[in-house]
C-alpha positions as CSV (number, residue, x, y, z in Angstrom):
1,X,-21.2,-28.0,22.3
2,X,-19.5,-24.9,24.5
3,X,-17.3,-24.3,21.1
4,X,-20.4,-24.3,18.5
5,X,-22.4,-21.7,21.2
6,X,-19.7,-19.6,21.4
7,X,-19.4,-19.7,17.7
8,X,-23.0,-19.0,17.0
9,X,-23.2,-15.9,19.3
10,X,-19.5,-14.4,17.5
11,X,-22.1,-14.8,14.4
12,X,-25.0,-13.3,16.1
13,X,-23.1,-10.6,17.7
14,X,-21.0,-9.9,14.3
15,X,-24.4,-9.8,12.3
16,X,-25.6,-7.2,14.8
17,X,-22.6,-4.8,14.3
18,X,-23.5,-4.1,10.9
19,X,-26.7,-2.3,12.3
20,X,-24.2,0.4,14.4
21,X,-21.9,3.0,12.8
22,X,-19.1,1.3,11.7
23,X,-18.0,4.2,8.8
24,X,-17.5,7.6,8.9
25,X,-17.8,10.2,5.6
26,X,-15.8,13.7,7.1
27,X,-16.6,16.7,4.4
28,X,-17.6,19.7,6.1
29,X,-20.0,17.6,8.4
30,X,-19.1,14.1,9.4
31,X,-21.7,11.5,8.7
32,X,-21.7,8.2,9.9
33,X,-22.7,4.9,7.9
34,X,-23.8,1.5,9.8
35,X,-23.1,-1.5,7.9
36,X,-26.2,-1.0,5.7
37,X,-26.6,2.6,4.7
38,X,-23.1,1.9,3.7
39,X,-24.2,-0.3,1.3
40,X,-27.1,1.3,-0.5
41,X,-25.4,4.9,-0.4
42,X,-24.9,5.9,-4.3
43,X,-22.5,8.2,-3.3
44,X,-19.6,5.9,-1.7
45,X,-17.1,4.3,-2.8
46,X,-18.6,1.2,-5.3
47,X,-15.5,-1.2,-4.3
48,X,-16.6,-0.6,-0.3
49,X,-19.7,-1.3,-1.2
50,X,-19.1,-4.6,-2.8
51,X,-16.9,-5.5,-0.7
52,X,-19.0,-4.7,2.7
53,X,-22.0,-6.5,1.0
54,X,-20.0,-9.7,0.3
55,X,-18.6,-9.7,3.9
56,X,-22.1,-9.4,5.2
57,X,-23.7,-12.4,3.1
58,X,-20.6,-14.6,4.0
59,X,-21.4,-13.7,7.5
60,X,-24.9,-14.4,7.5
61,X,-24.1,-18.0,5.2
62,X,-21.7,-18.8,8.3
63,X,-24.5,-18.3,10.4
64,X,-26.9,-20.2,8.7
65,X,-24.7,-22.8,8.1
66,X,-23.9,-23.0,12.0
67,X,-27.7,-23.4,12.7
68,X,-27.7,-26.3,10.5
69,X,-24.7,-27.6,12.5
70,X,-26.8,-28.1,15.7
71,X,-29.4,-30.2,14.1
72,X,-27.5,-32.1,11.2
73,X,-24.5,-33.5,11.1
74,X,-24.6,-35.5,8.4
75,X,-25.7,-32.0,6.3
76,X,-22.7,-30.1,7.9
77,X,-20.0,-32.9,6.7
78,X,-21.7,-32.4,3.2
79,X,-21.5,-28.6,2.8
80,X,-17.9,-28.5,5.0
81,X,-15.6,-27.6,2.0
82,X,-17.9,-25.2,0.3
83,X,-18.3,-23.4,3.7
84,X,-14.8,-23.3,4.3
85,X,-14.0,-21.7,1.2
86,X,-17.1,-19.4,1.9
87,X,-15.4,-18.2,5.9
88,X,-12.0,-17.9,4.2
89,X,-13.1,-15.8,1.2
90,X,-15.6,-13.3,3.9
91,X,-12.2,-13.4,5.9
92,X,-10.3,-12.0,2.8
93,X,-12.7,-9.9,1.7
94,X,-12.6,-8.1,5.4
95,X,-9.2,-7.7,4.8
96,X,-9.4,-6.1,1.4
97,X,-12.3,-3.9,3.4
98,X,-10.1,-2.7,5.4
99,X,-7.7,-2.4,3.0
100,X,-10.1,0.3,0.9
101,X,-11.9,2.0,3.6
102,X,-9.6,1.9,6.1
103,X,-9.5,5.6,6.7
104,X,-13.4,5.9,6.6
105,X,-14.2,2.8,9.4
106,X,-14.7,3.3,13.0
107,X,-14.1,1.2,15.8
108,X,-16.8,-1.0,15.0
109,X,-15.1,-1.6,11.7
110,X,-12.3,-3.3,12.9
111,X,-14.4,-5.0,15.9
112,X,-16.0,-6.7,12.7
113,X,-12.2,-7.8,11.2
114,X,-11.5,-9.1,14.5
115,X,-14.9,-11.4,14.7
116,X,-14.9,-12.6,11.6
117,X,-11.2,-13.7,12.2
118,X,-11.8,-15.1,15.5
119,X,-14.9,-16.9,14.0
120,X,-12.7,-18.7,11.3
121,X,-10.3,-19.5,14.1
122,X,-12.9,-21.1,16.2
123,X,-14.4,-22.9,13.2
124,X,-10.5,-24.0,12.6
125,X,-10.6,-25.6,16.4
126,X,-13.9,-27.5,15.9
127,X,-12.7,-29.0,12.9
128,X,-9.5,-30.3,14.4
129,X,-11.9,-31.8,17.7
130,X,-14.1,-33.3,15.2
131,X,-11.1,-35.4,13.3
């Protein structure tokens, strides 16, 4: 139960990073992007934006899918491979995030790389104590 809190506030706290400034755009004034202006900006980088969006929904999906977790087992054993593949994809796609905009992200950026790995991790662990 301490594992699936911890992993539900990683979510929650990951989710809430997209609001801050996790990108920066230097021309001859620096401008900084949370996790959502970077997305609807027409004038960024159309891979970043993808990419950032994907990362996002795959976040939120792992936090609804944790949610469900606490009431339903039975629901969580039925949707475990397709949110397995859903984590390990929104971990890859984080990497390829910072793989395209690694020069434009801020701290928070890589704050976010390090949740969403730490998140897959945990979910990794509560497998394992489950079998």
């Amino acid at each position: 139960m301490k594992l699936n809190a911890l992993r539900i506030s990683i979510q929650i706290f990951l989710i809430t990073l997209f609001f801050f400034p996790m990108m920066h755009q230097k021309d001859e004034v620096t401008i900084m992007f949370n996790g959502f202006e970077a997305i609807v900006k027409g004038d960024y980088m159309i891979i970043g934006n993808i990419v950032i969006t994907l990362v996002m929904l795959g976040s939120l999906f792992h936090l609804i899918v944790l949610s469900f977790e606490l009431f339903s087992k039975k629901l969580s054993e039925k949707y475990k491979t397709v949110t397995n593949i859903v984590v390990n994809l929104t971990v890859i796609l984080s990497f390829v995030m910072v793989t395209f905009l690694g020069t434009f992200l801020e701290l928070i950026g890589y704050i976010i790389l390090v949740l969403l790995i730490v998140s897959t991790y945990l979910r990794y662990l509560s497998q394992k104590i489950q079998e």
